[in-house]
C-alpha positions as CSV (number, residue, x, y, z in Angstrom):
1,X,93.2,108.8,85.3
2,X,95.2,110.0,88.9
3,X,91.7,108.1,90.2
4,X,92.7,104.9,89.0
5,X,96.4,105.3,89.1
6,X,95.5,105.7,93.5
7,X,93.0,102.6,93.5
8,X,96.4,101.1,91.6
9,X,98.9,102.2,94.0
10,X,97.0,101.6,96.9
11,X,96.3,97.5,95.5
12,X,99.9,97.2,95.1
13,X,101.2,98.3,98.4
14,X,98.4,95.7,100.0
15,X,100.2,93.1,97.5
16,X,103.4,93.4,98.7
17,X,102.9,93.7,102.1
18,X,101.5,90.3,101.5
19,X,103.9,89.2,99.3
20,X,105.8,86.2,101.6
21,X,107.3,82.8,100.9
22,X,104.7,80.1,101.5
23,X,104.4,76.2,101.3
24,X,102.1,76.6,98.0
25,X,103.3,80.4,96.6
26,X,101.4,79.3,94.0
27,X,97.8,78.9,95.9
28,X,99.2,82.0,97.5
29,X,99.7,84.0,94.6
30,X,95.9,83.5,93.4
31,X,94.7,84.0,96.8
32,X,96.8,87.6,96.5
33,X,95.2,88.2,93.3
34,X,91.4,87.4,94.5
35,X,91.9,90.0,97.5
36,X,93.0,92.6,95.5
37,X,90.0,92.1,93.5
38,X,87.9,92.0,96.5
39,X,89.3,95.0,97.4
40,X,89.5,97.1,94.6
41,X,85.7,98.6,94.4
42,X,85.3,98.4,98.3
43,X,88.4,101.1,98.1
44,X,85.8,103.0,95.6
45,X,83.8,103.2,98.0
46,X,84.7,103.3,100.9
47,X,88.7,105.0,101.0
48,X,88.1,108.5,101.3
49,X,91.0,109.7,99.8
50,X,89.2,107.8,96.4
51,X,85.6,108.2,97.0
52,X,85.5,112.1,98.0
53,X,86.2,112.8,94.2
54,X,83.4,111.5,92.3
55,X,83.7,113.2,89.1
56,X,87.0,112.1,88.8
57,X,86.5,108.9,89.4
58,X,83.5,108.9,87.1
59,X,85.5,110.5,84.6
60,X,88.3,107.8,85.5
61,X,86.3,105.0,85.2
62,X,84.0,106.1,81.8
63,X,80.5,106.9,83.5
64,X,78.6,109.8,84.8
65,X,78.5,110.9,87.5
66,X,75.0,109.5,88.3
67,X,75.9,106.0,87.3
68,X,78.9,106.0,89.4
69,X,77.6,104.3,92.0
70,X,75.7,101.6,90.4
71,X,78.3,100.9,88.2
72,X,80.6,100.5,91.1
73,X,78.3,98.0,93.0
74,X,77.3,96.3,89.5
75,X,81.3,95.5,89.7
76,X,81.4,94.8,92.8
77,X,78.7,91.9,92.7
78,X,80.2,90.6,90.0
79,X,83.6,90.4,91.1
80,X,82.7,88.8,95.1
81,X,80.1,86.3,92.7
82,X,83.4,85.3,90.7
83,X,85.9,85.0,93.5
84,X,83.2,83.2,95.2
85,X,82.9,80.0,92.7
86,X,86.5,80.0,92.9
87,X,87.2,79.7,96.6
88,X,84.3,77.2,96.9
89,X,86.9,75.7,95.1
90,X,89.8,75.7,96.7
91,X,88.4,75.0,100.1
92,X,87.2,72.1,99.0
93,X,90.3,71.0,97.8
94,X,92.3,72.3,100.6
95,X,90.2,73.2,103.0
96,X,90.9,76.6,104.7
97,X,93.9,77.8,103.3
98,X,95.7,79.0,106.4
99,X,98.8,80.3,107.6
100,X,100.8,77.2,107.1
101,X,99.8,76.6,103.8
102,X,99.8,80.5,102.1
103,X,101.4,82.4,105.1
104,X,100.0,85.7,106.9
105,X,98.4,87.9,105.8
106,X,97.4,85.6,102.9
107,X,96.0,83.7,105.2
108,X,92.7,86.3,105.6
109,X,91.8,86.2,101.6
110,X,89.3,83.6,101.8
111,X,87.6,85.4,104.7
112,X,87.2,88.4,103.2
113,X,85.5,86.7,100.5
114,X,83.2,84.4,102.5
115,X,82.5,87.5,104.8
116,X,81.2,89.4,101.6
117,X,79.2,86.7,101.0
118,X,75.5,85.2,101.3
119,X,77.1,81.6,102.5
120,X,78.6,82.5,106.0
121,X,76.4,80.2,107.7
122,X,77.6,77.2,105.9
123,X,81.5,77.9,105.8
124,X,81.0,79.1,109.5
125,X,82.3,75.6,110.4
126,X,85.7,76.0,108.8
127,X,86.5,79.1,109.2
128,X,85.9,78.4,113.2
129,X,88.2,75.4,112.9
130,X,90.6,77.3,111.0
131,X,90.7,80.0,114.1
132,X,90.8,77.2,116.6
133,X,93.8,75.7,114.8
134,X,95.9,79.2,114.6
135,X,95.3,78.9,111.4
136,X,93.3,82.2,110.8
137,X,93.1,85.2,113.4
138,X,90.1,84.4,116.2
139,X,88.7,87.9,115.8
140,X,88.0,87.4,112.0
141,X,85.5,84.3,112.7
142,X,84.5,86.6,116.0
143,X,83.4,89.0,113.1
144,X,81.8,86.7,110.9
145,X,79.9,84.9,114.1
146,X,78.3,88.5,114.5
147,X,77.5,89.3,110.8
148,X,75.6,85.6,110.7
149,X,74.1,86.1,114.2
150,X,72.9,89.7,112.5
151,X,71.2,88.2,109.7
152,X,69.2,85.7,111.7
153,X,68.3,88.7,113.9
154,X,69.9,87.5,117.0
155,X,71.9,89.6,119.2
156,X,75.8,89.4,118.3
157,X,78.3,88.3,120.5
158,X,81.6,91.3,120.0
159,X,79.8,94.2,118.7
160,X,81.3,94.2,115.1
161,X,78.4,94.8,113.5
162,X,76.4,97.9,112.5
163,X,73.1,97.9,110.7
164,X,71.2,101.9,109.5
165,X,67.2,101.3,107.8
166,X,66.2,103.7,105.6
167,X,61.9,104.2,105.0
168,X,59.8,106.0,102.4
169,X,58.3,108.9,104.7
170,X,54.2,108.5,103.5
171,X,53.7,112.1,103.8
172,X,56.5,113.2,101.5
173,X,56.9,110.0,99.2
174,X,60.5,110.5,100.2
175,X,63.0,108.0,101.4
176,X,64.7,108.8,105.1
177,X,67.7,107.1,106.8
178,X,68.0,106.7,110.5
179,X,71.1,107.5,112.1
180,X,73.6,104.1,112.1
181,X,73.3,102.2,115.2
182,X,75.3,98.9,116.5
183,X,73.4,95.8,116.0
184,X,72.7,94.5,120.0
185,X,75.0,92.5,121.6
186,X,74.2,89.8,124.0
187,X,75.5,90.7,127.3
188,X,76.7,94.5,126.2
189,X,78.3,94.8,129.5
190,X,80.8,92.1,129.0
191,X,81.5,92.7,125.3
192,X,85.0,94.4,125.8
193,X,86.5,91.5,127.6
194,X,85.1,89.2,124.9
195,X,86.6,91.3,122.4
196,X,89.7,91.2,124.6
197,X,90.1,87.5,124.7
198,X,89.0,87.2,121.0
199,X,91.9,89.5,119.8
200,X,90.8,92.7,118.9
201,X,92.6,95.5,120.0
202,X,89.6,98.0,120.4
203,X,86.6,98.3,122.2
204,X,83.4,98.3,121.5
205,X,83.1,102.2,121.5
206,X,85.7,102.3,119.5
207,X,85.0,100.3,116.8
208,X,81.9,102.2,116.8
209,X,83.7,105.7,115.7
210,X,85.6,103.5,113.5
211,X,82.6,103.0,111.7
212,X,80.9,106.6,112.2
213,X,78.6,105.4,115.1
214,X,77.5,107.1,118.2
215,X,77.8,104.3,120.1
216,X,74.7,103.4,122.4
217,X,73.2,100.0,123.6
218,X,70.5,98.9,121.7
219,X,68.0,96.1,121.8
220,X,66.1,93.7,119.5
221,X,63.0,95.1,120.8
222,X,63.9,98.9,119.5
223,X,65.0,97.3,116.6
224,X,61.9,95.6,115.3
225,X,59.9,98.7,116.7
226,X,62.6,101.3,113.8
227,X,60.6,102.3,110.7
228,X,61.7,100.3,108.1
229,X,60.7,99.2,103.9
């Protein structure tokens, strides 16, 4: 169980660093409770100090080994699909719940749940107003402009996304990933100062070994040319 008692201890510190008063602590405290949901199989995944110990996670969490991983994205799904319905909810009654309403960092829940999403393009809208307003940090709609502009297969504006394919090699019947590359950006030369004036504190390169990439500037015209099924 020291597996679960981590994922545990590492939700509650995020809690109460966002624990803060607020003009609704009630909307605030449900907006707490869906990020630490949203978080707690992405820190299965992807938090090392979780992640490197499979078996006793497995163990932890009443699987095998082999149907760790499923069973962690099963979760996952069904958690983001739950928190979804909900904050289709609440933006509807309140629109984006912002700073003024649940505080910081409260205010990035219903991001992070949109941004996990298959409905960015249509809450693109508000969340931009939100950022326009101060309401939300600029570099978090920044980074779901790029995600949207990924999936329409357009080159992204900060150079926040990264995309890997994977293909069934014919000769060996076995699948092969290619090595991680960031998605291209639309004018790469000028994407620092972008970033710059969006808010992030990083560079593009940077971000790139943030994320495990070898950072090189890449075009829509490689991509559609990269073996992919």
């Amino acid at each position: 169980m020291k597996v679960v008692v981590l994922v545990t201890l590492l939700l509650s510190a995020a809690g109460s660093a966002r624990a803060q008063a607020a003009p609704n602590p009630a909307l605030k405290r449900e907006l707490d409770s869906i990020y630490t949901a949203d978080q707690r199989w992405r820190l299965m995944l992807f938090d090392r100090r979780i992640s490197r110990r499979p078996d006793s996670l497995a163990t932890a969490l009443g699987v095998t080994k082999v149907r760790l991983l499923p069973y962690i994205m099963r979760q996952m799904q069904h958690t983001d699909s739950a928190n979804l319905v909900r904050v289709r909810a609440i933006v509807k009654q309140y629109g984006y719940p912002g700073k003024s309403l649940v505080g910081e960092p409260t205010n990035e829940a219903v991001w992070n749940v949109i941004q996990h999403s298959e409905v960015i393009k249509q809450y693109l809208p508000v969340i931009k107003k939100a950022a326009d307003k101060s309401e939300l940090p600029f570099r978090l709609y920044a980074q779901m402009l790029d995600r949207q502009l990924m999936r329409d297969g357009k080159p992204q504006l900060y150079g926040t996304q990264g995309m890997s394919y994977s293909h069934t090699n014919r000769a060996t019947g076995r699948r092969e990933g290619q090595p991680p590359f960031i998605w291209p950006i639309k004018d790469p030369a000028g994407v620092n100062e972008r970033r710059r004036q969006a808010g992030f504190a990083t560079t593009v390169e940077q971000n790139a070994t943030a994320l495990g990439i070898a950072y090189r500037v890449v075009t829509l015209q490689e991509v559609a040319k990269m073996p992919k099924d």
